[in-house]
C-alpha positions in Angstrom: 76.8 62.8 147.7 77.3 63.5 151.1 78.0 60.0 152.1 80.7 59.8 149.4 82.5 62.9 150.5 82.2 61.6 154.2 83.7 58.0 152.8 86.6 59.4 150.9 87.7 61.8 153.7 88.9 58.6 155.3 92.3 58.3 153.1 92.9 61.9 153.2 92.9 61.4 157.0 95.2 58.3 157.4 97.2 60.3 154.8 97.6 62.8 157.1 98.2 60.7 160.3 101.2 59.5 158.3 102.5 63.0 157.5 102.1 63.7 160.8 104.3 60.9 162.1 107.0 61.3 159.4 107.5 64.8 160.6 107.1 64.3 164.0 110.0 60.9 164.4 112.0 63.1 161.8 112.7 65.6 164.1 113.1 62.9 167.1 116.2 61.0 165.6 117.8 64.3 163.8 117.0 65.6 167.6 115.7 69.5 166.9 115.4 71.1 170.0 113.9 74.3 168.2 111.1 74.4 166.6 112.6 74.7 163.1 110.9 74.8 159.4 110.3 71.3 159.3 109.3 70.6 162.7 107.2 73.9 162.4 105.0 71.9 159.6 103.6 69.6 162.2 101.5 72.5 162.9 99.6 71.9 159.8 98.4 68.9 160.2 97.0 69.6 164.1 94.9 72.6 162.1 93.9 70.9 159.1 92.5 68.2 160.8 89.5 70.3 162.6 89.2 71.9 159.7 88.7 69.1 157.3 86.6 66.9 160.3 84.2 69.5 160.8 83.8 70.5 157.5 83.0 67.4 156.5 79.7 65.8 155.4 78.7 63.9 158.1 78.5 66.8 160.4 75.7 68.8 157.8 77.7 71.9 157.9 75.6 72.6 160.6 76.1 76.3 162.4 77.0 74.2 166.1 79.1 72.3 164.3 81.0 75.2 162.6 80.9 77.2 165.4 83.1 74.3 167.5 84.9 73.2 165.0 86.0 77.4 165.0 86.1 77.2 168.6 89.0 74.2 168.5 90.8 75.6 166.0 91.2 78.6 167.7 92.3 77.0 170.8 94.8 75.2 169.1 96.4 78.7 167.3 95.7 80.8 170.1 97.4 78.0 173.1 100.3 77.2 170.5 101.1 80.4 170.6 100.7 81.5 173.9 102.7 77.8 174.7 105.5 79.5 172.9 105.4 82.9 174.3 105.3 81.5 178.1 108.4 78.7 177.7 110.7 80.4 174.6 111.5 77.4 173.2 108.9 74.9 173.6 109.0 71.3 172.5 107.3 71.4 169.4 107.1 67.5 169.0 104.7 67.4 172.5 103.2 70.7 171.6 102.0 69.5 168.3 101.4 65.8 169.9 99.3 66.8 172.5 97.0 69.4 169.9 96.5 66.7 167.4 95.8 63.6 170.1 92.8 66.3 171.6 91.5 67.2 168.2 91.0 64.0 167.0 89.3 63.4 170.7 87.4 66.0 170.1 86.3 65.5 166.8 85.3 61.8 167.7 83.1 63.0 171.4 81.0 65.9 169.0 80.0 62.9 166.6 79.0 60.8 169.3 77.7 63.3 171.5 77.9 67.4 171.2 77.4 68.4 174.7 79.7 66.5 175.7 82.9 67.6 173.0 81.9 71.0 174.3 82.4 70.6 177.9 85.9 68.6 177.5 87.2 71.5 175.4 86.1 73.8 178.6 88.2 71.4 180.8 91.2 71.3 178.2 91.2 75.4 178.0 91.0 75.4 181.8 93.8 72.6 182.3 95.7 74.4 179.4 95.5 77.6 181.2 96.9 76.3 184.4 100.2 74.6 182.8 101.1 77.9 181.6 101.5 78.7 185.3 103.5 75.6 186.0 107.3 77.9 185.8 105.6 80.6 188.1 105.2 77.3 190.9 108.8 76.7 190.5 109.7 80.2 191.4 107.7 80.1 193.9 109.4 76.7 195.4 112.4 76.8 194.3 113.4 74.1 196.6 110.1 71.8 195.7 111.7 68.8 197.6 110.9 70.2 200.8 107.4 69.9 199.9 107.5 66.0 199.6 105.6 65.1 202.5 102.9 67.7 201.9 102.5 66.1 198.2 102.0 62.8 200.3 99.6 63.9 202.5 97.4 66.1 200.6 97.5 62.7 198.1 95.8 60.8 200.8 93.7 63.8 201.7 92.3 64.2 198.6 91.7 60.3 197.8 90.1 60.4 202.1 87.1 62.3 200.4 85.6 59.7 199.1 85.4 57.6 202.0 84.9 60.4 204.3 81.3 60.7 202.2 80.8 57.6 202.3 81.0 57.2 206.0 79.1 59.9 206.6 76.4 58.9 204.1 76.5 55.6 205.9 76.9 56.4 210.1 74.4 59.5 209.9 72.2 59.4 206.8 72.5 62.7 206.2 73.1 65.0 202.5 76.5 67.0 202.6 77.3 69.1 200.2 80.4 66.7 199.0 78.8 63.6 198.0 80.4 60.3 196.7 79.2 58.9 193.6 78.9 55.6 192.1 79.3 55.3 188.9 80.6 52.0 186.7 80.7 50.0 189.7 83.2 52.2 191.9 83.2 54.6 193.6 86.0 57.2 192.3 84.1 60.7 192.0 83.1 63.4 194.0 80.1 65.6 193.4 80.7 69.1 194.8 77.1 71.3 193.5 76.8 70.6 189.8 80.4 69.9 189.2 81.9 66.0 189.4 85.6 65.0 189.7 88.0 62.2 190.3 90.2 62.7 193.0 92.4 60.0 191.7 92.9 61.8 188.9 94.5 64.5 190.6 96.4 62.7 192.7 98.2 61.6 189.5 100.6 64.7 189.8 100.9 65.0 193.4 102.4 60.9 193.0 104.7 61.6 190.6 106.0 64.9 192.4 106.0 63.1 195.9 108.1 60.1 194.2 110.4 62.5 192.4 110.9 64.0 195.8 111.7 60.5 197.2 113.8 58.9 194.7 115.9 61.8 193.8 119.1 60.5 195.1 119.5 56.6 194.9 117.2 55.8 198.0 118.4 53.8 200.8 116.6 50.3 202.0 114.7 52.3 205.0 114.0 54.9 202.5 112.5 52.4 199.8 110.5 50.5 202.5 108.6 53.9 203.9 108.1 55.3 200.0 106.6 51.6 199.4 104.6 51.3 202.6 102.8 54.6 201.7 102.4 54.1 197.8 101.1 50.9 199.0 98.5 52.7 201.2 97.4 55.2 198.7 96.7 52.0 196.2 94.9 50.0 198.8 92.4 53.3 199.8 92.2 53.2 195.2 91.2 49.6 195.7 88.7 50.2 197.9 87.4 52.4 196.0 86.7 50.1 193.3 89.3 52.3 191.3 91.5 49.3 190.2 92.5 51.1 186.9 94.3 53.7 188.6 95.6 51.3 191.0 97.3 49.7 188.9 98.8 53.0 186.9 100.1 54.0 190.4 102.0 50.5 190.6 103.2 51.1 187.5 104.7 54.4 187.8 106.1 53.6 191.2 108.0 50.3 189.3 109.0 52.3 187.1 110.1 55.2 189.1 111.9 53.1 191.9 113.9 51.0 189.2 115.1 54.3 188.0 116.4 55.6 191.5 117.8 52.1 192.8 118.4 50.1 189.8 117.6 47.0 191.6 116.2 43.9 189.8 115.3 42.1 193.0 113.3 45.2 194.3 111.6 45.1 190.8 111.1 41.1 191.2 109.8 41.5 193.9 107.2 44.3 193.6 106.0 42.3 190.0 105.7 38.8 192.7 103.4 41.8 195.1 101.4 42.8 192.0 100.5 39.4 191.3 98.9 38.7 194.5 97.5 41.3 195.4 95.8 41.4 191.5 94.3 37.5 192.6 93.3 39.1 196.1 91.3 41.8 194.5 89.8 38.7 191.4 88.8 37.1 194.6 87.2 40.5 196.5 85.5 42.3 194.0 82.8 40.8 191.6 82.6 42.7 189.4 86.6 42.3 188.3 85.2 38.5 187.6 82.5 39.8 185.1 85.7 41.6 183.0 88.4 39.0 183.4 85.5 36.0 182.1 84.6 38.3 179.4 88.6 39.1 178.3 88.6 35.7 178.9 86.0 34.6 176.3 83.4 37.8 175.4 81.0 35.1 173.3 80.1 32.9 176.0 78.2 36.1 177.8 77.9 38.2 174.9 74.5 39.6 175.8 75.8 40.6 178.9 79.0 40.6 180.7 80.9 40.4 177.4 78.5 42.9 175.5 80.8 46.0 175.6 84.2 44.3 174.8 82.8 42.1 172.0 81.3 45.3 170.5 84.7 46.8 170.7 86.1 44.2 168.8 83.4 44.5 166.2 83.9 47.9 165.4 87.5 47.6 165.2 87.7 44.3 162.9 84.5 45.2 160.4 85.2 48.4 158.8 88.8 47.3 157.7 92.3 49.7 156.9 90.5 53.2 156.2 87.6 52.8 158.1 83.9 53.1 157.8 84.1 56.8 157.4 83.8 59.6 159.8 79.7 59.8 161.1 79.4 56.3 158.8 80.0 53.9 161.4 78.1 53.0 164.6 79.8 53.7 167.5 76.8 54.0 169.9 76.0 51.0 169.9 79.3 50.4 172.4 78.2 50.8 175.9 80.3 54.0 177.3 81.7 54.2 174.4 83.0 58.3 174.6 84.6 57.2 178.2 85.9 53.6 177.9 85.8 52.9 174.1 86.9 55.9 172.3 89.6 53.7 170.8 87.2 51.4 169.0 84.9 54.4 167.7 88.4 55.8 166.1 89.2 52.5 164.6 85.6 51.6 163.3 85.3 55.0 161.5 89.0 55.7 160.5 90.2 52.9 160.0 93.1 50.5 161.8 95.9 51.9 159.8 95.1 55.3 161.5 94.7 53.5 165.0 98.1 52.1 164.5 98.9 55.5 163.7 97.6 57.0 167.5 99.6 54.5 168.9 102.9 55.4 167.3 101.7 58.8 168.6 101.8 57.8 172.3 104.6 55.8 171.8 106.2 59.7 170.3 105.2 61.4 173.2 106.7 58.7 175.4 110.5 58.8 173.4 110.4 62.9 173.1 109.7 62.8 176.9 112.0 60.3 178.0 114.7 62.3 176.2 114.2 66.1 178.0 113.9 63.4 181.4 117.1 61.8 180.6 118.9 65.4 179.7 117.6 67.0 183.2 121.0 68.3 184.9 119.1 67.8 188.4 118.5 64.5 189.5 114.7 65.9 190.7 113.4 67.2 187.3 114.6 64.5 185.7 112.8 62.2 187.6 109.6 64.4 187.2 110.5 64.3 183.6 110.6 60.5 183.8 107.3 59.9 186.0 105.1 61.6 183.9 106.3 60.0 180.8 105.6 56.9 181.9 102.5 57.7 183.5 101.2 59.0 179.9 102.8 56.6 178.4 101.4 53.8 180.8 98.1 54.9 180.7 97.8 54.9 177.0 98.7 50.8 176.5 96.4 50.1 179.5 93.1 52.4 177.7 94.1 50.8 174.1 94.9 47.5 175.6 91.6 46.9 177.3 89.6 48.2 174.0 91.3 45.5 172.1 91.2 43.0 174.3 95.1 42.5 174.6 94.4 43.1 178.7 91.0 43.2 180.7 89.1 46.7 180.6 90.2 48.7 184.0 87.7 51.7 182.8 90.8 54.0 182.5 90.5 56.8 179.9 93.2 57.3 176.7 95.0 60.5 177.6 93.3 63.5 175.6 91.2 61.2 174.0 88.6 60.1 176.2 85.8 61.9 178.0 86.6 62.8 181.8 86.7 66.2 182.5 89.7 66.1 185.2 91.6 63.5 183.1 91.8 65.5 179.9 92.7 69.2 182.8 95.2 66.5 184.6 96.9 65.3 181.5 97.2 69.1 180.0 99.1 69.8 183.2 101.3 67.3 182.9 102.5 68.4 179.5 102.5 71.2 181.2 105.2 70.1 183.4 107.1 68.4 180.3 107.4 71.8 178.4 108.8 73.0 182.0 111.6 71.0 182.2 112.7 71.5 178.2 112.8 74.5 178.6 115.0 74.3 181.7 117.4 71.8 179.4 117.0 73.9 176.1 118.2 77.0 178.0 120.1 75.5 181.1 118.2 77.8 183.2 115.5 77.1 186.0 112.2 78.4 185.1 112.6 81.6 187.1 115.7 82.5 185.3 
């Protein structure tokens, strides 16, 4: 009995993805900018599905389970509100977007491992908490541009740390209390006590703000060649780092961000002929970029080893077929880092591809709504925030989903809200953050201390 309620849950959930996404492009082509009646309803579905997932069989009704699935549910009402309270007239498209992408995140990490669900929704609350603050920093700094050389240099202050450890570690031998770990085959976190971040991930904001800054007039040629010499240092200290995920999300926004300031197709030629090489340098440097580009390549021919993870991906996306295997039915685990790297796949095998389609028309939401209150900004600056972050989201989601179904070679980057990583899922609720900023500065034609 409890099998069969887990197994028929699966079409009540793509049924509601779908609801979701009717409601949610609805209001993007009729263009609401106030949360109206219809747009309202998405709220339903970004409730309902905690509810229903952690009521349902395959979690044994289990007090824990209750308990967090209360705990969510109450985060989402409560921080909706609040959302609304702090920015008037909030985007409900991202609002409701960004609630439902983390729920289903969430619901996914407690099946596969309850400690671990609990401490991202700590991070989410924390990150969520922060973003409110967002339109007191632009009170503050009410001319940010002047800060765009501090944005650069506490970047490549923040990304030093690791290396800093590291030398130290190495020249001296000795414990400090900020340590650099390995982890995955790079080294991209810091350990600070009991608590681990990424640097990199952080660095995320302070980019997009610093080429905001930059590129908020069109940029002339000296302009573009000191912006590219120092986006080109911050990748190179990612690179050696091992981080070659993030690298490449930093080239990526800065394409992206300097085609929108200078409208050059040469410049953009040009930095697409630098990606190339310098992507052959690093297949040539670092071995263990070989290991994933043989098994994207062809995962069978090392499929007890090298290609082990990606051909398990592609198993539990292609067996359980449309709707899924059912949510706690399918086998998830047996996908090495499967709650960091593969969440993607475990969302597929157990709901199905048509819902997994359905994320992706999610992101690809999120992207439109926010290239819309970019391209609305009065001021050349927010708009190019607006823009940066968008595509940073935006970019981030195609390389995470790319890599799980082996349309790209896996970079080890995490799906926005989705995946494990307790500074990701705190960075990513800032940036929304940021979003709801700026439509509220075009929904009012105010700044945010007005």
């Amino acid at each position: 009995m409890l099998g069969f309620m887990a197994a028929v849950s699966r079409y009540y959930f793509v049924f509601l993805m779908g609801y979701f996404l009717w409601l949610g492009y609805r209001g993007l082509f009729r263009d609401e900018p106030r949360p109206s009646l219809g747009i309202a309803v998405l709220l339903l579905p970004a409730f309902a599905f905690p509810i229903l997932a952690f009521s349902d069989a395959a979690f044994a009704f289990s007090p824990q389970t209750l308990l967090f699935g209360g705990a969510l549910l109450v985060f989402v009402l409560f921080g909706g509100f609040l959302l609304r309270r702090v920015h008037h007239s909030s985007c409900a498209i991202l609002e409701k977007c960004m609630f439902f992408l983390l729920s289903i995140g969430l619901v996914m990490l407690y099946r596969l491992s309850p400690s671990l669900a609990l401490r991202q929704l700590v991070f989410a609350a924390l990150g969520f908490g922060i973003a409110l603050l967002i339109p007191l920093v632009f009170r503050i700094f009410k001319q940010i541009e002047r800060l765009e050389i501090v944005f650069l240099l506490t970047s490549f202050g923040l990304l030093g740390l690791v290396h800093i450890a590291e030398l130290i570690d190495l020249i001296f031998n000795i414990q400090i209390p900020i340590v650099a770990v390995d982890q995955f085959g790079a080294n991209r976190w810091i350990r600070i006590g009991p608590i681990n971040f990424q640097p990199s991930e952080f660095v995320k904001i302070l980019y997009v703000l610093y080429l905001a800054c930059a590129f908020r007039a069109k940029p002339s040629l000296g302009k573009i060649a000191f912006v590219g010499a120092a986006s080109a240092g911050l990748i190179l200290m990612l690179v050696a780092q091992r981080n070659l995920g993030h690298a490449l999300v930093f080239f990526g926004v800065f394409m992206a961000m300097l085609y929108a300031a200078s409208a050059s197709r040469i410049l953009f030629g040009l930095g697409l002929l630098a990606m190339g090489g310098a992507s052959v340098l690093s297949y040539q440097l670092f071995p263990h970029l070989r290991i994933r580009v043989a098994a994207w390549q062809n995962p069978w021919a090392d499929i007890a080893d090298g290609g082990f993870q990606i051909a398990q991906s592609l198993f539990a996306i292609g067996s359980p077929g449309a709707f899924g295997a059912g949510l706690g039915l399918g086998m998830p685990e047996r996908i090495p880092v499967v709650e960091r790297d593969m969440i993607f796949s475990a969302i597929s095998e157990e709901f199905g591809w048509i819902f997994a389609l359905g994320i992706m028309a999610v992101f690809a939401l999120i992207l439109a709504r926010s290239m819309q209150i970019a391209s609305r900004q009065s001021r050349p600056l927010y708009g190019m925030m607006a823009m940066g972050f968008s595509v940073l989201i935006g970019f981030q989601a195609f390389i995470a989903i790319g890599g799980n179904v082996k349309f790209i070679p896996m970079t080890g980057i995490t799906l926005p809200l989705m995946s494990y990583g307790g500074s990701s899922v705190f960075v990513i609720m800032l940036m929304f953050g940021f979003l709801q900023t700026f439509n509220r500065i075009n929904d009012e034609g105010t700044e945010p201390d007005e």
